[in-house]
SERO-4910 file (N, C-alpha, C, O; in steps of 0.05 Angstrom, whole numbers):
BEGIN
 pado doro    nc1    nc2    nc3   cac1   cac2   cac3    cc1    cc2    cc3    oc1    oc2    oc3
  Unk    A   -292     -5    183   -291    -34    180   -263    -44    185   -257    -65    197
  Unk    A   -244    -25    174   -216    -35    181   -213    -46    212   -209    -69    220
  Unk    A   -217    -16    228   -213    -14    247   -221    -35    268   -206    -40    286
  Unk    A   -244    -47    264   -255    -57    275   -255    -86    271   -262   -102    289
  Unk    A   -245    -96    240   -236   -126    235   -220   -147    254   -196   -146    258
  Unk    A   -236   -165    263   -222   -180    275   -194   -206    270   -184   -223    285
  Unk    A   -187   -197    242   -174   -214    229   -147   -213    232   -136   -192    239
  Unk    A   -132   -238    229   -103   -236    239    -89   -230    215    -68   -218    216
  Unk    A    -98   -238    192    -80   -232    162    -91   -209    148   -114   -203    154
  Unk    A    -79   -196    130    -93   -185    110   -112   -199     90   -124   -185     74
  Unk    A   -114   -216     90   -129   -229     76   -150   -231     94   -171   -231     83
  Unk    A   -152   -233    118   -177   -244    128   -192   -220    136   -214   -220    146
  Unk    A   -174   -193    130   -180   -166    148   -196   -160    129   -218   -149    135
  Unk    A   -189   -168     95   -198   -153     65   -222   -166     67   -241   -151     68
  Unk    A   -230   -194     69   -256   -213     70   -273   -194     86   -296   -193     79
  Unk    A   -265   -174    110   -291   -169    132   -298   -145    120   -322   -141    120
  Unk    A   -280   -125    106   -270    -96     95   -300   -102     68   -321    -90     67
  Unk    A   -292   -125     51   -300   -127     38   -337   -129     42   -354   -117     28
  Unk    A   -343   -147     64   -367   -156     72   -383   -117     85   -406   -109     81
  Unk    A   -371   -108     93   -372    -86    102   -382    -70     80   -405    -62     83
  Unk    A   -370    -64     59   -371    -47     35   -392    -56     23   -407    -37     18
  Unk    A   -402    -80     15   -428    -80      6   -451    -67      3   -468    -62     20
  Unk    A   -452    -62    -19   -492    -37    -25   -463     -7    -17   -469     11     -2
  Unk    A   -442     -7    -28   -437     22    -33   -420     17    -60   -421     -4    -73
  Unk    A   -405     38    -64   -388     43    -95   -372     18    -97   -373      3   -116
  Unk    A   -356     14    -75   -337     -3    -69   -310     10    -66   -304     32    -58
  Unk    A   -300     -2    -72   -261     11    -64   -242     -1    -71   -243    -26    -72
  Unk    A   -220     12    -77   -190      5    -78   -180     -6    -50   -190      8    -32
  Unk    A   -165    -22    -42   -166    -28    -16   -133    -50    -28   -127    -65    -47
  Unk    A   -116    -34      7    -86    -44      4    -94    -58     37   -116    -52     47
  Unk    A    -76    -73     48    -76    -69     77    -51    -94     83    -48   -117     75
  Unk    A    -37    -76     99     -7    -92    104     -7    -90    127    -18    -72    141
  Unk    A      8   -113    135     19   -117    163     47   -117    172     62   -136    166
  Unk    A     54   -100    184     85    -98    190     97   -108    218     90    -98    240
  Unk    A    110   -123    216    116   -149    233    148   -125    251    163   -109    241
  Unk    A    146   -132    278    172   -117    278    192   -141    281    204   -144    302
  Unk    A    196   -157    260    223   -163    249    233   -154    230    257   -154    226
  Unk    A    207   -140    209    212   -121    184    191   -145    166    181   -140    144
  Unk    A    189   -165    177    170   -180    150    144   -169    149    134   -159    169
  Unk    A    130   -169    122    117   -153    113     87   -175    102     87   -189     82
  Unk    A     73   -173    116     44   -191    102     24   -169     90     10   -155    104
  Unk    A     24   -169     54      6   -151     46    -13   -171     30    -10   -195     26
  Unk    A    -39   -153     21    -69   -161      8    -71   -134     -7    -69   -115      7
  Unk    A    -75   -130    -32    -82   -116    -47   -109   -120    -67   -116   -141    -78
  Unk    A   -120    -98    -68   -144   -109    -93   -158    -77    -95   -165    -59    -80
  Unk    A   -156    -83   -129   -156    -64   -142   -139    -45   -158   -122    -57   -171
  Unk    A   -141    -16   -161   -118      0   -170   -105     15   -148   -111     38   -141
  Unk    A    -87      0   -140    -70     13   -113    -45     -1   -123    -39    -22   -136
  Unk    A    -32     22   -112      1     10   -121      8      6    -88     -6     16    -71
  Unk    A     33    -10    -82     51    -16    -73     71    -25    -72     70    -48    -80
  Unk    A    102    -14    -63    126    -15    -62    142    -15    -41    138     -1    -21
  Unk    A    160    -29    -44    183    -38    -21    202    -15    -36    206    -17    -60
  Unk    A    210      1    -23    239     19    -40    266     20    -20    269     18      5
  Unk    A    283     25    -39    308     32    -26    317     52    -36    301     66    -49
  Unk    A    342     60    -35    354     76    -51    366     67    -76    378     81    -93
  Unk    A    363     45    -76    369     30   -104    352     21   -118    354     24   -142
  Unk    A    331      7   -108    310    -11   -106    281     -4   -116    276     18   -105
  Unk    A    263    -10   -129    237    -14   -120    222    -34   -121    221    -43   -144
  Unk    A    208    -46   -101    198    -71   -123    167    -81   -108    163    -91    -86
  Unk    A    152    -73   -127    128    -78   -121    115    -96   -115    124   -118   -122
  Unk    A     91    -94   -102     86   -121    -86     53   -130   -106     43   -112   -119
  Unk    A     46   -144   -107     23   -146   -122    -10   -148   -113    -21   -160    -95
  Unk    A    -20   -134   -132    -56   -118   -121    -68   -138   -141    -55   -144   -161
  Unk    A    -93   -149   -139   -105   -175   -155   -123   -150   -162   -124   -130   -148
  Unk    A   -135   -154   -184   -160   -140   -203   -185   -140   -183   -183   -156   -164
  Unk    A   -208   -124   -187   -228   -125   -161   -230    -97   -152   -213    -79   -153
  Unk    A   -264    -96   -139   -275    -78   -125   -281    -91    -99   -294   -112    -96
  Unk    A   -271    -75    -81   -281    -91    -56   -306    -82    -51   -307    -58    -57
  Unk    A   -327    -90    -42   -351    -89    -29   -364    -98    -56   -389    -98    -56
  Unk    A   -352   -105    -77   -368   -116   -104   -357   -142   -106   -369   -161    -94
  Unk    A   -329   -149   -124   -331   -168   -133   -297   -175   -126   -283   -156   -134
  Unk    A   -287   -188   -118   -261   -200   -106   -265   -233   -119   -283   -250   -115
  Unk    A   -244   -234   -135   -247   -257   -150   -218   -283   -131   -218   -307   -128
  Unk    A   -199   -262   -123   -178   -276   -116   -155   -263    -97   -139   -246   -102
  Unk    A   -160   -277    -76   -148   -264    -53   -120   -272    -39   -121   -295    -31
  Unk    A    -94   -259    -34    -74   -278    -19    -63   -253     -5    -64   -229     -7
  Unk    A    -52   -272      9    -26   -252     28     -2   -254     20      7   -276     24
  Unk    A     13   -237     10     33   -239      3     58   -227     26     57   -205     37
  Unk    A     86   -253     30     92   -245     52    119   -239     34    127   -252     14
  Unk    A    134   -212     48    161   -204     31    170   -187     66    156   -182     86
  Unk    A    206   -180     59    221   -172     77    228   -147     73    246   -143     57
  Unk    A    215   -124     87    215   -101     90    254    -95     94    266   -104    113
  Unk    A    265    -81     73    296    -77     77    310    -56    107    304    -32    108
  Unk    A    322    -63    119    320    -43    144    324    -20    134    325     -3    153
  Unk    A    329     -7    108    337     22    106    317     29     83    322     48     69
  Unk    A    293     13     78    277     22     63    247     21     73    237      9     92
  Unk    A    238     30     60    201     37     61    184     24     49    187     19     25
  Unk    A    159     17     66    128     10     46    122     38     36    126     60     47
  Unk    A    109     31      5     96     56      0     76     51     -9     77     43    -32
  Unk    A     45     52      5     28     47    -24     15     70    -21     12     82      1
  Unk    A      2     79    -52    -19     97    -60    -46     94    -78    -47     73    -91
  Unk    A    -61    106    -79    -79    107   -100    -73    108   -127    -50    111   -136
  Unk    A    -92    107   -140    -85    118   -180    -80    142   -175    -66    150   -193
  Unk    A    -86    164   -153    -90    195   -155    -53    197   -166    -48    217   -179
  Unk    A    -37    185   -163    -10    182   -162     -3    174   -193    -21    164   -207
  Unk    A     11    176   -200     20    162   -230     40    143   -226     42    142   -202
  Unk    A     50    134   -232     65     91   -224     93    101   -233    112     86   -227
  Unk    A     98    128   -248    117    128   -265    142    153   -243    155    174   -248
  Unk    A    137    133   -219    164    144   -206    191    121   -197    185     97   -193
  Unk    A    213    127   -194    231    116   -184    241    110   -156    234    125   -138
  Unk    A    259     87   -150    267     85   -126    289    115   -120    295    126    -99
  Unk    A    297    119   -143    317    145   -142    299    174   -138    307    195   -129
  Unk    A    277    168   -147    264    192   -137    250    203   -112    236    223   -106
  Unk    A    259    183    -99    260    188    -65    277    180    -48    274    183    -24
  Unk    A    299    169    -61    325    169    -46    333    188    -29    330    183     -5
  Unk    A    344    214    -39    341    242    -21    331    236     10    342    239     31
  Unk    A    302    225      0    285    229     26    279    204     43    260    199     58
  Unk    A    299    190     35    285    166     56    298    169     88    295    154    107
  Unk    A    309    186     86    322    189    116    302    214    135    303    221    158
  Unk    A    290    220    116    262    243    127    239    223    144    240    198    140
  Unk    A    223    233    157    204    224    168    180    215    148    177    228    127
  Unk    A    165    197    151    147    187    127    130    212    114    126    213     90
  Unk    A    119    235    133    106    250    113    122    268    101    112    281     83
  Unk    A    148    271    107    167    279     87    166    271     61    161    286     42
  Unk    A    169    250     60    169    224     36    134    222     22    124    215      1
  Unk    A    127    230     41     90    219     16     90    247     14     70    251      0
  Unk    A    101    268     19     98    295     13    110    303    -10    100    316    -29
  Unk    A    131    294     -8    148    290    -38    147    277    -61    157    285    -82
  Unk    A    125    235    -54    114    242    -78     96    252    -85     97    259   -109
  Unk    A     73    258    -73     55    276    -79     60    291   -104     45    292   -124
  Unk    A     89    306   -100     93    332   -113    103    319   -136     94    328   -158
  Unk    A    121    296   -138    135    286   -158    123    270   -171    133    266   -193
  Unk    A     93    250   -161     80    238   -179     42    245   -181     26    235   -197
  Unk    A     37    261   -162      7    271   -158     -5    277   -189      7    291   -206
  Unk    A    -23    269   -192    -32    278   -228    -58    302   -224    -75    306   -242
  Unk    A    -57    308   -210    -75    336   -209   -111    331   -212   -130    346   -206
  Unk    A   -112    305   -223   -140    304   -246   -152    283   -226   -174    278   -236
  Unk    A   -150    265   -197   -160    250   -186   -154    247   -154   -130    249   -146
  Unk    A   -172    242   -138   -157    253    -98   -139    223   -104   -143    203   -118
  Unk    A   -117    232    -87    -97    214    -80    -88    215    -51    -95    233    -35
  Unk    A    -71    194    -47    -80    180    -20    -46    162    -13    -43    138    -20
  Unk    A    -29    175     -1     -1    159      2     -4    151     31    -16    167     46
  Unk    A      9    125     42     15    114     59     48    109     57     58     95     40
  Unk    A     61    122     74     85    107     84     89     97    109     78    106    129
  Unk    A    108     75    108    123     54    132    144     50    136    159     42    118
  Unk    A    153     56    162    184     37    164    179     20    179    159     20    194
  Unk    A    204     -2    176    206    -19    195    214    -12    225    234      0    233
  Unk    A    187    -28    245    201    -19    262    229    -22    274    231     -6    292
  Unk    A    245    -32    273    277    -43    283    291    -24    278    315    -25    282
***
């Protein structure tokens, strides 16, 4: 359904994602758009985290409550400025929330599966599948 959405925002990609999912479990569902100026248009809904990090920094972007292919009460795009020396990160719950921007400092100069490889190891909770996405800007 992603793949195939004809929508220009995240918000309008999550509306088709959503229409799609219908008559199954439903889902956690992130979906960002990365602009190559570094601006960043995200839609979140559900339990998915997402983060802008630096090596100083983290600062999360916000996921509205909701099952997609069930019940989506409230939908936006939220637009924020990808830092040129930092990363999108979002993951599943399989992850635990209780990591730092310092806890991947080290690695932000690694290639992205460097970085979702590492938290894996540093926040993966063993007990649920988990699921990391990383981004850089392109510039």
């Amino acid at each position: 359904a992603f793949r195939t959405a004809t929508g220009r925002t995240p918000e309008k990609v999550m509306e088709e994602v959503h229409r799609a999912l219908r008559g199954t479990r439903g889902a956690a569902v992130a979906i960002a758009r990365l602009e190559p100026d570094g601006r960043l248009l995200f839609c979140g809904i559900g339990n998915i985290t997402a983060a802008l990090v630096t090596t100083a920094n983290r600062t999360t972007l916000m996921s509205h409550p909701g099952i997609v292919g069930h019940q989506m009460r409230q939908l936006r795009t939220y637009e924020a400025q990808l830092p040129a020396a930092g990363v999108l990160v979002m993951h599943s719950d399989g992850l635990s929330e209780r990591w730092s921007a310092a806890d991947l400092a080290g690695l932000l100069h690694h290639p992205p599966a460097v970085l979702a490889t590492g938290l894996l190891r540093q926040a993966g909770t063993r007990r649920d599948d988990a699921s990391v996405v990383i981004a850089r800007s392109p510039r």
